[in-house]
Biopython code that builds the backbone (N, CA, C, O; Angstrom):
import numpy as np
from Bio.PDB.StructureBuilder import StructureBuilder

atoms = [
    (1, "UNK", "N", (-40.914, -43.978, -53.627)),
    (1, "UNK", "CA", (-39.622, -43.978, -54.254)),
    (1, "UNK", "C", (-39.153, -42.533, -54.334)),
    (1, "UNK", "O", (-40.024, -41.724, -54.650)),
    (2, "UNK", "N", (-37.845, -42.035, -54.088)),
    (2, "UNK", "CA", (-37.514, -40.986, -53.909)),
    (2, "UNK", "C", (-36.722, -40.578, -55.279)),
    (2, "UNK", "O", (-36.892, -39.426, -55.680)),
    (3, "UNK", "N", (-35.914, -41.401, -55.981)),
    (3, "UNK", "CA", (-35.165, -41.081, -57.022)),
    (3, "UNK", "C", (-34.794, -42.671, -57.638)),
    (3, "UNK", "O", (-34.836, -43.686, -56.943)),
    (4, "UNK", "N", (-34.454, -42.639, -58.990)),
    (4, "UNK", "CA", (-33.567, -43.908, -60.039)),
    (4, "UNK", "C", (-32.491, -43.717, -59.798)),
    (4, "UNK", "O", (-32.328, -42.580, -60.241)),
    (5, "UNK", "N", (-31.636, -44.010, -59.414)),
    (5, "UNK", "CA", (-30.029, -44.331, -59.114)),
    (5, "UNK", "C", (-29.198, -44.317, -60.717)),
    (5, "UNK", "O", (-29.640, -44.571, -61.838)),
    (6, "UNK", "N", (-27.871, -43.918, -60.267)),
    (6, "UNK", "CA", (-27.386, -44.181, -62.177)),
    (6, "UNK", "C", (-26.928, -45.610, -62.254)),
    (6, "UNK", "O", (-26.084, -45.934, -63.088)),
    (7, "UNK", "N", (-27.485, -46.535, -61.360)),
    (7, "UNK", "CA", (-27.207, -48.109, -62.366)),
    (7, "UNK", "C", (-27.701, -48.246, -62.801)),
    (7, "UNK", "O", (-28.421, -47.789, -61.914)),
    (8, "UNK", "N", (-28.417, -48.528, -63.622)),
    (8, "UNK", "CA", (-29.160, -49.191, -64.879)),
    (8, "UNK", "C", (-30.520, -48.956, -64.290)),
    (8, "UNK", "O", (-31.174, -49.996, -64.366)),
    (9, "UNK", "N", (-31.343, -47.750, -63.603)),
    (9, "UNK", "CA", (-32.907, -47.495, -62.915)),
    (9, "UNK", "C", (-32.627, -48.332, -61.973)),
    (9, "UNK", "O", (-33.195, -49.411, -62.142)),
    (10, "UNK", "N", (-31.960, -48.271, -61.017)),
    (10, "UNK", "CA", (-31.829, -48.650, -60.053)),
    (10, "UNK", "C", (-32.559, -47.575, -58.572)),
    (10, "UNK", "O", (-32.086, -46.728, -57.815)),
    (11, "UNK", "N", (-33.799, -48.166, -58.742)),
    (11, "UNK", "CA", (-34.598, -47.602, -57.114)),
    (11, "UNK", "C", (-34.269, -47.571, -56.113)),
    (11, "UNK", "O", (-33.769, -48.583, -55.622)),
    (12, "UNK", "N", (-34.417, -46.295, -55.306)),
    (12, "UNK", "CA", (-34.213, -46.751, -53.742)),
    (12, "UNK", "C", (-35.548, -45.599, -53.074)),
    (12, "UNK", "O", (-36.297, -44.940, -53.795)),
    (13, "UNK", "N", (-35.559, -45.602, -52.096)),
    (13, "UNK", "CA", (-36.245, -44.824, -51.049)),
    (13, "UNK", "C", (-35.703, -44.252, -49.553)),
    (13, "UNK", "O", (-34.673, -44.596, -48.974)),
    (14, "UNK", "N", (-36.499, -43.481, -49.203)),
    (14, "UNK", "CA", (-35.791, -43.415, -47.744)),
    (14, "UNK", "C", (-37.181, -42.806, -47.000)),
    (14, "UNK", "O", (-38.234, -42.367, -47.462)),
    (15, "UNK", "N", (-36.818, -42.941, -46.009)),
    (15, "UNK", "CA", (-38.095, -42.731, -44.759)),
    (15, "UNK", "C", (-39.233, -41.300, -44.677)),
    (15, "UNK", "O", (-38.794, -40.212, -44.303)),
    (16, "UNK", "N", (-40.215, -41.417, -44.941)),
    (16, "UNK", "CA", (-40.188, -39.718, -44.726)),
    (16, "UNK", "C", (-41.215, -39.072, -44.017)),
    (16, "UNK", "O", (-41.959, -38.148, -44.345)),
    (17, "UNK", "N", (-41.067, -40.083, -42.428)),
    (17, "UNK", "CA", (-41.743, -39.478, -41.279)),
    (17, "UNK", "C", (-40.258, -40.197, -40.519)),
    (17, "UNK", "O", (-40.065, -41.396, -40.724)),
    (18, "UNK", "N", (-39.354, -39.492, -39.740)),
    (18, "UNK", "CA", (-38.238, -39.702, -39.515)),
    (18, "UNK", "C", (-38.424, -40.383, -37.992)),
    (18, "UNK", "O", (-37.539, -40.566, -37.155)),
    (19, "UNK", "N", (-39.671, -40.660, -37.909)),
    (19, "UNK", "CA", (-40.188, -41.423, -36.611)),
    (19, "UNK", "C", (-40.580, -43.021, -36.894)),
    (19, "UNK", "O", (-41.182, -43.790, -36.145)),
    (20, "UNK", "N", (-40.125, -43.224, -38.015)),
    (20, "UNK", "CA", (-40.330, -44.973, -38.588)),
    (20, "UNK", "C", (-39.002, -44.753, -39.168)),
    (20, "UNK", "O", (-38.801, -45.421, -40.182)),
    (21, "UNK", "N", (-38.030, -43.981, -38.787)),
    (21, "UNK", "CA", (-36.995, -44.263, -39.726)),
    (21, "UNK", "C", (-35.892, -46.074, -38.962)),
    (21, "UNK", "O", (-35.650, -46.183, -37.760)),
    (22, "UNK", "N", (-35.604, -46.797, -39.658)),
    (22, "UNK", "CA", (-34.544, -47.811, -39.506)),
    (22, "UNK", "C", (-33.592, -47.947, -40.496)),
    (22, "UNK", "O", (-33.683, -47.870, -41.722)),
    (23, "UNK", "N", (-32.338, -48.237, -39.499)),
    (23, "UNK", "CA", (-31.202, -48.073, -39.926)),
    (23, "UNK", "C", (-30.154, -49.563, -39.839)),
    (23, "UNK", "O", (-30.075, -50.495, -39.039)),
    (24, "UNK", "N", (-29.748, -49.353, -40.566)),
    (24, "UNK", "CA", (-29.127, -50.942, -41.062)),
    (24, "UNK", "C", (-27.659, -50.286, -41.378)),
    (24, "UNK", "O", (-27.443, -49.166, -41.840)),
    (25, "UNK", "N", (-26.550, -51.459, -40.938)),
    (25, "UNK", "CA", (-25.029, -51.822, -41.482)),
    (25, "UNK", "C", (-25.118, -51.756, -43.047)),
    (25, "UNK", "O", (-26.229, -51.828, -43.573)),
    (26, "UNK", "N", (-24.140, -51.640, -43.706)),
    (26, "UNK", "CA", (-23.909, -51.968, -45.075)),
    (26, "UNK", "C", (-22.845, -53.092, -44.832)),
    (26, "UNK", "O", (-22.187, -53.216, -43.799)),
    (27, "UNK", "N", (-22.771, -53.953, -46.025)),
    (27, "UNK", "CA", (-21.707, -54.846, -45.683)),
    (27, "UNK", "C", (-20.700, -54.271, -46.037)),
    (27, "UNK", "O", (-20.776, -53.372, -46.875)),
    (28, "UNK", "N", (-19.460, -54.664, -45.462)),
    (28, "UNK", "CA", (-18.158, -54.395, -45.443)),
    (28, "UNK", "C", (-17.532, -55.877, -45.621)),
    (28, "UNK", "O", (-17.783, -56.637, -44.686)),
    (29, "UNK", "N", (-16.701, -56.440, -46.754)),
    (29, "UNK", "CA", (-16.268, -55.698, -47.778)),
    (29, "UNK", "C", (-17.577, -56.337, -48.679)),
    (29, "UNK", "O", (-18.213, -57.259, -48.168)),
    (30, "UNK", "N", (-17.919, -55.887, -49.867)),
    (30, "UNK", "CA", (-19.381, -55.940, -50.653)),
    (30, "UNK", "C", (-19.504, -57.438, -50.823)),
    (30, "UNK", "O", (-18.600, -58.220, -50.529)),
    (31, "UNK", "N", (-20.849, -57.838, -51.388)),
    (31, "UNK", "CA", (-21.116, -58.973, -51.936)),
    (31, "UNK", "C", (-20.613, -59.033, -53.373)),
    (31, "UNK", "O", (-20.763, -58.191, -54.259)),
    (32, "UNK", "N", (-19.900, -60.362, -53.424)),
    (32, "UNK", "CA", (-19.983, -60.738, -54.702)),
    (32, "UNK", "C", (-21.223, -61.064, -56.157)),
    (32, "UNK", "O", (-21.285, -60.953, -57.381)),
    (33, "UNK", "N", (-21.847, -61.409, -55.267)),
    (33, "UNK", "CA", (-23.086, -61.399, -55.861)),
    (33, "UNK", "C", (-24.132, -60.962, -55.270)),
    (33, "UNK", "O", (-24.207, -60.959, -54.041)),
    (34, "UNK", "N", (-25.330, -60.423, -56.237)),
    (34, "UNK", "CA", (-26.908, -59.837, -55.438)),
    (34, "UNK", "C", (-27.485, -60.540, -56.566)),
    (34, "UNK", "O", (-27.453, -60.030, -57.686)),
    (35, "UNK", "N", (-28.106, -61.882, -56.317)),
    (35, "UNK", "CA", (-29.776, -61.841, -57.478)),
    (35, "UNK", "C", (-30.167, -60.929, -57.571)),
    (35, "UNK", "O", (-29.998, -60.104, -56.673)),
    (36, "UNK", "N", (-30.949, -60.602, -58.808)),
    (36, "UNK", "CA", (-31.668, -59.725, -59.835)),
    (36, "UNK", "C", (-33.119, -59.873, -59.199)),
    (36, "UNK", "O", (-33.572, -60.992, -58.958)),
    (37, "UNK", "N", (-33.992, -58.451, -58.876)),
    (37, "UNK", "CA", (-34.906, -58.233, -58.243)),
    (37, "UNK", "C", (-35.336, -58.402, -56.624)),
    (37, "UNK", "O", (-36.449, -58.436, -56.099)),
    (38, "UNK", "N", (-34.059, -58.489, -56.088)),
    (38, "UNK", "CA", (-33.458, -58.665, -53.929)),
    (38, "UNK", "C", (-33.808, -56.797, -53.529)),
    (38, "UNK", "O", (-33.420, -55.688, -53.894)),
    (39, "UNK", "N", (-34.320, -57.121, -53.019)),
    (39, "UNK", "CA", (-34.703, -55.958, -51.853)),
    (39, "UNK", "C", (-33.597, -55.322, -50.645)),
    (39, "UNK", "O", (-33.418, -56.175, -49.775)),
    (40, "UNK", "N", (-32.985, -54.314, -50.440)),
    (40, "UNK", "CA", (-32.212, -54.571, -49.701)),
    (40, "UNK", "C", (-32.083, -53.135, -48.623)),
    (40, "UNK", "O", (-32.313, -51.979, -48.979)),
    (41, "UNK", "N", (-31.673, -53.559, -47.297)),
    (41, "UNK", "CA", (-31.142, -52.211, -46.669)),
    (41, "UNK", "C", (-29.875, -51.621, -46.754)),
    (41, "UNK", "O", (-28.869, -52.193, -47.173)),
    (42, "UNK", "N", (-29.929, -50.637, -46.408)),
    (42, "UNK", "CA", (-28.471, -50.133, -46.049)),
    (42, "UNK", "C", (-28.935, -48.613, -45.553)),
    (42, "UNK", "O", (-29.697, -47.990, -46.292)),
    (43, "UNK", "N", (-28.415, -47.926, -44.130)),
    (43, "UNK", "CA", (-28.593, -47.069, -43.282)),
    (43, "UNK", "C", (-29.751, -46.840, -43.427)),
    (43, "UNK", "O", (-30.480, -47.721, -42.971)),
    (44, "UNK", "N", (-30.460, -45.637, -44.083)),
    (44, "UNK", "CA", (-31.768, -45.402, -43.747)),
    (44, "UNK", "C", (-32.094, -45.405, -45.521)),
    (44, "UNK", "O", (-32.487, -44.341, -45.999)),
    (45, "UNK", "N", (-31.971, -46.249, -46.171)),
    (45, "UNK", "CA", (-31.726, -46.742, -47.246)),
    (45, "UNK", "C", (-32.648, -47.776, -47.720)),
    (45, "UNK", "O", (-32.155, -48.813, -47.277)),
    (46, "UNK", "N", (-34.073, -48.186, -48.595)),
    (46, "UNK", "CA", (-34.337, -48.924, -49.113)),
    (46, "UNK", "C", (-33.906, -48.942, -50.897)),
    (46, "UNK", "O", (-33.892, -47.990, -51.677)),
    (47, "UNK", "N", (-33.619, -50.228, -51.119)),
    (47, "UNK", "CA", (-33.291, -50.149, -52.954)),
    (47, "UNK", "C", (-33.763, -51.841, -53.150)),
    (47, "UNK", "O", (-33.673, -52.844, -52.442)),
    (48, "UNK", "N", (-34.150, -51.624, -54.120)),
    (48, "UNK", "CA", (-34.051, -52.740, -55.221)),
    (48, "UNK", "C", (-33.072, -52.754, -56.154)),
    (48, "UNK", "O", (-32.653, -51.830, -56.852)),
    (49, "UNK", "N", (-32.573, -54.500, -56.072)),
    (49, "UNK", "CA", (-31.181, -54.297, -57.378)),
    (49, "UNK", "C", (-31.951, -54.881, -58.614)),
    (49, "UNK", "O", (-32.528, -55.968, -58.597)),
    (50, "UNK", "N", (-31.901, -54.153, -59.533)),
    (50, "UNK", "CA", (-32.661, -54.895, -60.757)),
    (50, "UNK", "C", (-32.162, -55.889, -61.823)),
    (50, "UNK", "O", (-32.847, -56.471, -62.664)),
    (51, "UNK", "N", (-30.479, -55.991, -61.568)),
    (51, "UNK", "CA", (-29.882, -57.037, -62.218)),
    (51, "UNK", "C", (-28.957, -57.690, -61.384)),
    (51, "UNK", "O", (-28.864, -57.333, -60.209)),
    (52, "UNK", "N", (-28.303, -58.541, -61.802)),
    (52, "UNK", "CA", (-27.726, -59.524, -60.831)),
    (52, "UNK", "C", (-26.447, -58.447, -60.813)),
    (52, "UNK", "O", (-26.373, -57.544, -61.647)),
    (53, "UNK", "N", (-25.588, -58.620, -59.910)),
    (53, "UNK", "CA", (-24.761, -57.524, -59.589)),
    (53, "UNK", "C", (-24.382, -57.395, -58.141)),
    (53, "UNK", "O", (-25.156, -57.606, -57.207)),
    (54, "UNK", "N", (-22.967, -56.985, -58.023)),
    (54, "UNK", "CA", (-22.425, -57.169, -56.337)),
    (54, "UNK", "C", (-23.394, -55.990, -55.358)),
    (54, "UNK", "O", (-24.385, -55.323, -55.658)),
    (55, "UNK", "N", (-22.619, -56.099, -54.126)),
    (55, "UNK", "CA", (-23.877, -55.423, -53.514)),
    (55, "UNK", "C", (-23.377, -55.275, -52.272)),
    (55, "UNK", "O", (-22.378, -55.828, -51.812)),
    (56, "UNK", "N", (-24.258, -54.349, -51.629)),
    (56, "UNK", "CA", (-23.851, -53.868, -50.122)),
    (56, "UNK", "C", (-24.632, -53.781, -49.115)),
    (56, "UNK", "O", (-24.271, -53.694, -47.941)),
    (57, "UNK", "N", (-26.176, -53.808, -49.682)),
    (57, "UNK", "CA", (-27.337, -54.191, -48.871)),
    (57, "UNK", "C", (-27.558, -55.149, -47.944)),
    (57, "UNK", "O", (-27.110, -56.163, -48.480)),
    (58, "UNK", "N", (-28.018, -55.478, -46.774)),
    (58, "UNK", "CA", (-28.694, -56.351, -46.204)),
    (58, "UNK", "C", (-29.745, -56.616, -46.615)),
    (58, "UNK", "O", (-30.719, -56.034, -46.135)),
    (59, "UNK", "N", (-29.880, -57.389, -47.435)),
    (59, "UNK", "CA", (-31.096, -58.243, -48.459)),
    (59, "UNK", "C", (-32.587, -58.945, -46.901)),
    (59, "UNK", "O", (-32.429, -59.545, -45.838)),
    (60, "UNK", "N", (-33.639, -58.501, -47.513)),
    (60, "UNK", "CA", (-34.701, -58.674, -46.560)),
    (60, "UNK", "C", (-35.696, -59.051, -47.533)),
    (60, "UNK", "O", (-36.867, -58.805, -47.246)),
    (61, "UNK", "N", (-35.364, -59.752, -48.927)),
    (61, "UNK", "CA", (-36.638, -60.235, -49.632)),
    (61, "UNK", "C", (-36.139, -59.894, -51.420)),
    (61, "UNK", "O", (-35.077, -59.403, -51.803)),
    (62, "UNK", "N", (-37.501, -60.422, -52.383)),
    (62, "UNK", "CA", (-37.096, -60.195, -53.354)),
    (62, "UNK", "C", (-38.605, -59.529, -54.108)),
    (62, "UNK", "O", (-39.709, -59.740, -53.607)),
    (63, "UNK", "N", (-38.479, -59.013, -54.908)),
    (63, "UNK", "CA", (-39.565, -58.798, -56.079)),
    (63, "UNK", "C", (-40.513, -59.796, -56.680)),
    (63, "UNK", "O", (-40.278, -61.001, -56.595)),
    (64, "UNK", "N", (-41.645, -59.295, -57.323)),
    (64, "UNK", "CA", (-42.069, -60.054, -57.719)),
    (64, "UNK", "C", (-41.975, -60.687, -59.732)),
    (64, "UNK", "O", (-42.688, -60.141, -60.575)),
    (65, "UNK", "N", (-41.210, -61.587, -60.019)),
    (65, "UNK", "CA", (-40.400, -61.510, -61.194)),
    (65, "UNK", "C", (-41.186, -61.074, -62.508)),
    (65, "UNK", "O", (-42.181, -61.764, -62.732)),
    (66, "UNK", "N", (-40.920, -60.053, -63.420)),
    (66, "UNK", "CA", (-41.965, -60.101, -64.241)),
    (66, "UNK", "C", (-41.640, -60.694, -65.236)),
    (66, "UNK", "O", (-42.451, -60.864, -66.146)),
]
sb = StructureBuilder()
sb.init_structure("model")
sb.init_model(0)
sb.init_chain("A")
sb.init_seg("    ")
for serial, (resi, resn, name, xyz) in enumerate(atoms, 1):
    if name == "N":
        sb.init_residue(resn, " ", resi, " ")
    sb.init_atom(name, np.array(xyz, "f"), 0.0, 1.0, " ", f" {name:<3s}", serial, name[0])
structure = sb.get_structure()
């Protein structure tokens, strides 16, 4: 994890051997909705959304709920 985001500890990461780096679309125009604990891409971009909330990621999975 590289830094908490200012939404509410909102995680993300990014690559850091730039030889596994992948890169993903963001959606255009956002999601209305993201379930709470969805995994998601965007450019060279990993985040977790931790509450339900719109979104821009290409979602590839979810958390495990605690």
């Amino acid at each position: 994890m590289i830094d908490i985001g200012f939404y509410r500890s909102y995680p993300f990461s990014i690559p850091l051997n730039i030889k596994y780096r992948l890169s993903v679309p963001k959606y255009n125009p956002y999601r209305a909705y993201t379930p709470d604990d969805s995994c998601g891409f965007r450019r060279n971009y990993v985040a977790i959304y931790p509450i339900e909330s719109p979104g821009d990621y290409q979602l590839f999975g979810r958390t495990i709920p605690t």
